[in-house]
Biotite code that builds the C-alpha atoms (Angstrom):
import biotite.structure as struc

atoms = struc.array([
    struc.Atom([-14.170, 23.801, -8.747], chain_id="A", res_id=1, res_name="UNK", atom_name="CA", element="C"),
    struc.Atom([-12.713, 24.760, -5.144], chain_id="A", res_id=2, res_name="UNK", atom_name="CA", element="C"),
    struc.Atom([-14.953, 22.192, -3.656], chain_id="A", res_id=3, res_name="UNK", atom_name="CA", element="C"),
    struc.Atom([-12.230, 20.086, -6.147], chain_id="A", res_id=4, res_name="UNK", atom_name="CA", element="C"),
    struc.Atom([-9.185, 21.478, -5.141], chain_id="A", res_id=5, res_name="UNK", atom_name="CA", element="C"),
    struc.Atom([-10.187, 21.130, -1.376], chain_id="A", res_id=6, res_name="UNK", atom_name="CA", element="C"),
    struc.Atom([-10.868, 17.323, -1.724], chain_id="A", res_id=7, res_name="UNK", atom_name="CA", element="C"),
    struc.Atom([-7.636, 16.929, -3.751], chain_id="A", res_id=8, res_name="UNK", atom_name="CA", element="C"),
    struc.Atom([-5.752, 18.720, -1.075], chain_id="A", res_id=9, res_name="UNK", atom_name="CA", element="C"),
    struc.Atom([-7.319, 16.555, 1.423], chain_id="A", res_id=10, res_name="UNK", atom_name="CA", element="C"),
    struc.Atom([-6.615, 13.689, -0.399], chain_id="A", res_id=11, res_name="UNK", atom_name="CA", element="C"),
    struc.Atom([-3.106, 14.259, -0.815], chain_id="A", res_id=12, res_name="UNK", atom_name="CA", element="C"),
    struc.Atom([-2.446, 15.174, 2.807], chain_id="A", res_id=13, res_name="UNK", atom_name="CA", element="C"),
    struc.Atom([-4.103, 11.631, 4.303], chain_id="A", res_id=14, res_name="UNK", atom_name="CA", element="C"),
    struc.Atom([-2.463, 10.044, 1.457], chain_id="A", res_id=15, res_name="UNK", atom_name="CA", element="C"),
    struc.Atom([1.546, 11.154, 1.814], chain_id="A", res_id=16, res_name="UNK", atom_name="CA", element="C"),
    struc.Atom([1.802, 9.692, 5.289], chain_id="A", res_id=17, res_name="UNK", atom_name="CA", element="C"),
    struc.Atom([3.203, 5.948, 4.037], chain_id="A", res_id=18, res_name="UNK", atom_name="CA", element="C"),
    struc.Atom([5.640, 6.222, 1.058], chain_id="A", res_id=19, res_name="UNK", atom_name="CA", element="C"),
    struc.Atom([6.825, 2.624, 1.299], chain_id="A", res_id=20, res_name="UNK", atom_name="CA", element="C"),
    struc.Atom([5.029, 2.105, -1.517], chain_id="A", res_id=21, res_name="UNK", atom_name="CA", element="C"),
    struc.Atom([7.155, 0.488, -5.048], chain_id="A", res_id=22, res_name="UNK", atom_name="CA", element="C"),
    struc.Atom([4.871, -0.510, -7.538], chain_id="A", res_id=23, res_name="UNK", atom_name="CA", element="C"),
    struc.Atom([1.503, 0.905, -9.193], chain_id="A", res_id=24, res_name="UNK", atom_name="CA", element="C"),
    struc.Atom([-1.373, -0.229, -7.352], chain_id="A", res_id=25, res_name="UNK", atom_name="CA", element="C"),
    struc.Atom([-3.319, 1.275, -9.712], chain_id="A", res_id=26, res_name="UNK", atom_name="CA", element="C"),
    struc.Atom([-2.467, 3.095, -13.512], chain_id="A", res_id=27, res_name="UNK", atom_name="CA", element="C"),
    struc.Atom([-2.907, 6.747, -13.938], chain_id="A", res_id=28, res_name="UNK", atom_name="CA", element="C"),
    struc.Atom([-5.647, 6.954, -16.581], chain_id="A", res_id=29, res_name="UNK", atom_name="CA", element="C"),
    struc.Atom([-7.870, 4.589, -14.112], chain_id="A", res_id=30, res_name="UNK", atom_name="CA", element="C"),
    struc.Atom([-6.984, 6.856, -10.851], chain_id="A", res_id=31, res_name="UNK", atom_name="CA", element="C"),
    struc.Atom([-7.961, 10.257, -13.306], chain_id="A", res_id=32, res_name="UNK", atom_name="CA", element="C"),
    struc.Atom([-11.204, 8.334, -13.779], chain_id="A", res_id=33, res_name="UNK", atom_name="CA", element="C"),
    struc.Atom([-11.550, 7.087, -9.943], chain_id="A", res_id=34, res_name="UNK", atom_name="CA", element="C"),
    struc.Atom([-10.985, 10.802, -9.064], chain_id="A", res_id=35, res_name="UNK", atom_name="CA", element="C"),
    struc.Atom([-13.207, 12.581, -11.923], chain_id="A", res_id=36, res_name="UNK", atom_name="CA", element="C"),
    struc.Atom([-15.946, 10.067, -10.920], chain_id="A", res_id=37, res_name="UNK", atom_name="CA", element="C"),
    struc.Atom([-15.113, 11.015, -7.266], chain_id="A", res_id=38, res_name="UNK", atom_name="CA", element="C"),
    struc.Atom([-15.353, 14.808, -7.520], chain_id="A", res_id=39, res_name="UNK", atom_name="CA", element="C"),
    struc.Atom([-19.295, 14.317, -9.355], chain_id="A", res_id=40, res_name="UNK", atom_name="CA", element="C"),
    struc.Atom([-20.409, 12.371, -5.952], chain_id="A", res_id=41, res_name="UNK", atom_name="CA", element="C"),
    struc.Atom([-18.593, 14.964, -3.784], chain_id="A", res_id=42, res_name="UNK", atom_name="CA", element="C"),
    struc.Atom([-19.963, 18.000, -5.809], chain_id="A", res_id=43, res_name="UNK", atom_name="CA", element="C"),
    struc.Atom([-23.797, 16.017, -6.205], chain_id="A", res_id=44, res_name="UNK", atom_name="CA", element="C"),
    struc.Atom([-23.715, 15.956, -1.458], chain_id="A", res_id=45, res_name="UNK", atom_name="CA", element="C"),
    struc.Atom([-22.220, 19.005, -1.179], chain_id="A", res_id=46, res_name="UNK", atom_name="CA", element="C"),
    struc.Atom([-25.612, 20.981, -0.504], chain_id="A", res_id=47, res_name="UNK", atom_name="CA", element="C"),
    struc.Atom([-26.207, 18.050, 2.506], chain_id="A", res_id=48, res_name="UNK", atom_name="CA", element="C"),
    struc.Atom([-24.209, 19.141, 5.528], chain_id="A", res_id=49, res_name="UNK", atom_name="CA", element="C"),
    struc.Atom([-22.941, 16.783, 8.693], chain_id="A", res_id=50, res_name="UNK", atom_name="CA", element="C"),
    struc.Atom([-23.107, 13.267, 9.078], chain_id="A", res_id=51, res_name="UNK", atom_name="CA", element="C"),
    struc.Atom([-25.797, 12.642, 6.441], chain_id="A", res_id=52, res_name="UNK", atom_name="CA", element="C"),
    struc.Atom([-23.544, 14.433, 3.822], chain_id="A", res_id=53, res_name="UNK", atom_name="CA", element="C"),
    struc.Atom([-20.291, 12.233, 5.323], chain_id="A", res_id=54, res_name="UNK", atom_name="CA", element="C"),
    struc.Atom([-22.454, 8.692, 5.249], chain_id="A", res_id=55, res_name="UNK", atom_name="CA", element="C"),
    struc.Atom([-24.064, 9.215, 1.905], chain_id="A", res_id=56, res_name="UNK", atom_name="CA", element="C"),
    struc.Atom([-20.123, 10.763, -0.243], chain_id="A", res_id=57, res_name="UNK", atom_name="CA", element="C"),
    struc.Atom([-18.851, 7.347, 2.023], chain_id="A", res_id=58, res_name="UNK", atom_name="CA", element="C"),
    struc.Atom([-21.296, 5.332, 0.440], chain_id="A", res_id=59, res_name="UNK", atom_name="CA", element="C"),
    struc.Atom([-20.869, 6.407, -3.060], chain_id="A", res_id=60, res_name="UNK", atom_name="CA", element="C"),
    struc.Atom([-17.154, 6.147, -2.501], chain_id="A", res_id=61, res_name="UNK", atom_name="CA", element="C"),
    struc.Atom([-17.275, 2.670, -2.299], chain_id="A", res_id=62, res_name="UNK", atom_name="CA", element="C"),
    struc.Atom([-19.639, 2.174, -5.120], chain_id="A", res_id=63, res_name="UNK", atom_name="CA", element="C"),
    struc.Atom([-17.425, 4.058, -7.207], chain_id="A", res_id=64, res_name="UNK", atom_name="CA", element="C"),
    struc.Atom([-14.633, 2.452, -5.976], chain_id="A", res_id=65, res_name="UNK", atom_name="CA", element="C"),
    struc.Atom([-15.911, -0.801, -7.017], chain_id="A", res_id=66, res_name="UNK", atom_name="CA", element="C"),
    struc.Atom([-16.723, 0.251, -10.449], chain_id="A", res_id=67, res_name="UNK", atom_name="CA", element="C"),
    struc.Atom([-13.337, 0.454, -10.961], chain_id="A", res_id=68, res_name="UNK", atom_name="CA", element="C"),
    struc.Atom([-12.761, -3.150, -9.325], chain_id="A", res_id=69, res_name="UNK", atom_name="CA", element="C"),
    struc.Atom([-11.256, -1.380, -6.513], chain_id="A", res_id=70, res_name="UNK", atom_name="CA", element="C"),
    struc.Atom([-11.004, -1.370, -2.724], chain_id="A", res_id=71, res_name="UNK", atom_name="CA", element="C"),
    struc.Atom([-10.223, 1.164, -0.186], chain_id="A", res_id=72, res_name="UNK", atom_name="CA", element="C"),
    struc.Atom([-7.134, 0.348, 0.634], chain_id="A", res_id=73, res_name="UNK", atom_name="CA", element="C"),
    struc.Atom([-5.940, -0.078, -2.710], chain_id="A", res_id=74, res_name="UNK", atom_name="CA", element="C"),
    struc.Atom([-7.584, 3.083, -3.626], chain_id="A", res_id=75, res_name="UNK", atom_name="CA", element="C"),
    struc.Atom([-5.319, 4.616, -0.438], chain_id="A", res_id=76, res_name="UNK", atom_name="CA", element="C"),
    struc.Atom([-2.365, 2.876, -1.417], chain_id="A", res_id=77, res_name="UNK", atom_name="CA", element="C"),
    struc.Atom([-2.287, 4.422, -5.035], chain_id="A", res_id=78, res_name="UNK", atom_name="CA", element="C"),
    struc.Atom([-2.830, 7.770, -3.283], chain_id="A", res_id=79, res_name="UNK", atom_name="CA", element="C"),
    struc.Atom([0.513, 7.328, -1.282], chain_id="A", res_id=80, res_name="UNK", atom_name="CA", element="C"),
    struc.Atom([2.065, 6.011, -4.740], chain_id="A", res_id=81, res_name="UNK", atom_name="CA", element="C"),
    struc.Atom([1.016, 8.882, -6.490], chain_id="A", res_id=82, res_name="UNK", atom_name="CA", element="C"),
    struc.Atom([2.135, 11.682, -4.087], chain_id="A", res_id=83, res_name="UNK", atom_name="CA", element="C"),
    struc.Atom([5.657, 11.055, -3.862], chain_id="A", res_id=84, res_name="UNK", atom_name="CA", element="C"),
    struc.Atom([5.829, 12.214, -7.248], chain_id="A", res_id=85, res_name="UNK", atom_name="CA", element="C"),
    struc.Atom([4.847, 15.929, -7.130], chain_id="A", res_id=86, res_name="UNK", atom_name="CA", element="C"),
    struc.Atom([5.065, 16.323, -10.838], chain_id="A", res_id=87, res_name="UNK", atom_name="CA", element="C"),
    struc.Atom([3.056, 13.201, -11.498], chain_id="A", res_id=88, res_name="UNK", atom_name="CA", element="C"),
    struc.Atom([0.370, 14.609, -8.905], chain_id="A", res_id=89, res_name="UNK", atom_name="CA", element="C"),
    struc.Atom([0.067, 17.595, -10.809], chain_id="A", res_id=90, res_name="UNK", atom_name="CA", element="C"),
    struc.Atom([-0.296, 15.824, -14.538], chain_id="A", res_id=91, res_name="UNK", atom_name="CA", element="C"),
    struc.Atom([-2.870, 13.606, -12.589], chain_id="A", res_id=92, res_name="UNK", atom_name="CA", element="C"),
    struc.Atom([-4.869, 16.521, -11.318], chain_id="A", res_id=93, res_name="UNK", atom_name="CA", element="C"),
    struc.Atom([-4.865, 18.342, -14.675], chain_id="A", res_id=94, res_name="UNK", atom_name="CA", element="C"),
    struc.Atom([-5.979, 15.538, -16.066], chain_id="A", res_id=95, res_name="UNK", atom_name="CA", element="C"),
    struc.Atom([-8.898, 15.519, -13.757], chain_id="A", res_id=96, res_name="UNK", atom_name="CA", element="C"),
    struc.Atom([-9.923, 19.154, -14.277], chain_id="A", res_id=97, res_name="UNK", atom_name="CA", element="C"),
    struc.Atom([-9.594, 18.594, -18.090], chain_id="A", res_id=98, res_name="UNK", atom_name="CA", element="C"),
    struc.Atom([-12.368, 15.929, -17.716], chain_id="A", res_id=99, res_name="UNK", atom_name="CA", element="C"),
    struc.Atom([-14.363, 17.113, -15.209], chain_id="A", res_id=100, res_name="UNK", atom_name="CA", element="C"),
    struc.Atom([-14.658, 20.229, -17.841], chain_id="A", res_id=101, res_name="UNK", atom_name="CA", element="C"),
    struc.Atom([-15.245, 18.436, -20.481], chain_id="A", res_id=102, res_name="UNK", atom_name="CA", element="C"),
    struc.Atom([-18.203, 16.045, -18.868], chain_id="A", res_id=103, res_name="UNK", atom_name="CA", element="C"),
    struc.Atom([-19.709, 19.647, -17.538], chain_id="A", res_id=104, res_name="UNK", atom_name="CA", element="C"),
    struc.Atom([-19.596, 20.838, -21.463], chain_id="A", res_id=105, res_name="UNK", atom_name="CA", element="C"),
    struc.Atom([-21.168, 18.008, -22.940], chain_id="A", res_id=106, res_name="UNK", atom_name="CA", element="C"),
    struc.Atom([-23.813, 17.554, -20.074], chain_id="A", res_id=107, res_name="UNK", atom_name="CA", element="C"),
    struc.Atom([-24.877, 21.268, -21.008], chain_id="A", res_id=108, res_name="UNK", atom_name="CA", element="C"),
    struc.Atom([-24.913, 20.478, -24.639], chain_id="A", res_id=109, res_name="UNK", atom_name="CA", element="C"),
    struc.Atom([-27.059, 18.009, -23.744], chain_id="A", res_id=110, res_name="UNK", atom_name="CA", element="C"),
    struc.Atom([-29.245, 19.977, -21.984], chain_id="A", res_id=111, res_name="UNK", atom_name="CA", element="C"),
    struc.Atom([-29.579, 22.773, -24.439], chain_id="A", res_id=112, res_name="UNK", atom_name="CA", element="C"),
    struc.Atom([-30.670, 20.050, -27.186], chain_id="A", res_id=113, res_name="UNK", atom_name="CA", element="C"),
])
């Protein structure tokens, strides 16, 4: 979970540069999924280290991204949406940690069975 918060700080720091930003690029449930799906690839490299660990969370970024019908820069813009509104940030990131538990619950149910 602090590998999380680290990424989500990260992610809001490149993000806040541009706040020109007006409309949605894209809704809040989708970016809660974008960024739920998005911690699981970060958490799944994080015993790689270096540039192998960098390439291969890069890679999966984009596939993830495009799950979601999604580019980059969209996915970048949304960021710099998102955190001009602190409050909105924070429902977002709960949101996150709610589901990230809840996918870790039912995985180990799963497991168990």
């Amino acid at each position: 979970m602090k590998n999380f918060y680290l990424f989500f700080l990260f992610f809001v720091i490149v993000i806040s540069c541009n706040r020109d930003q007006k409309k949605v690029p894209i809704q809040e449930d989708m970016m809660v999924n974008v960024l739920t799906d998005l911690y699981f690839v970060e958490a799944y490299f994080e015993s790689l280290s270096g540039n192998l660990k960098d390439s291969m969370i890069a890679v999966k970024k984009l596939e993830v991204l495009a799950k979601y019908g999604l580019t980059d820069s969209i996915f970048t813009e949304a960021g710099k949406y998102y955190s001009r509104n602190d409050k909105l940030m924070e429902q977002i990131e709960n949101k996150v940690v709610e589901q990230v538990d809840k996918l870790i619950k039912v995985d180990s149910l799963k497991q168990k069975n």
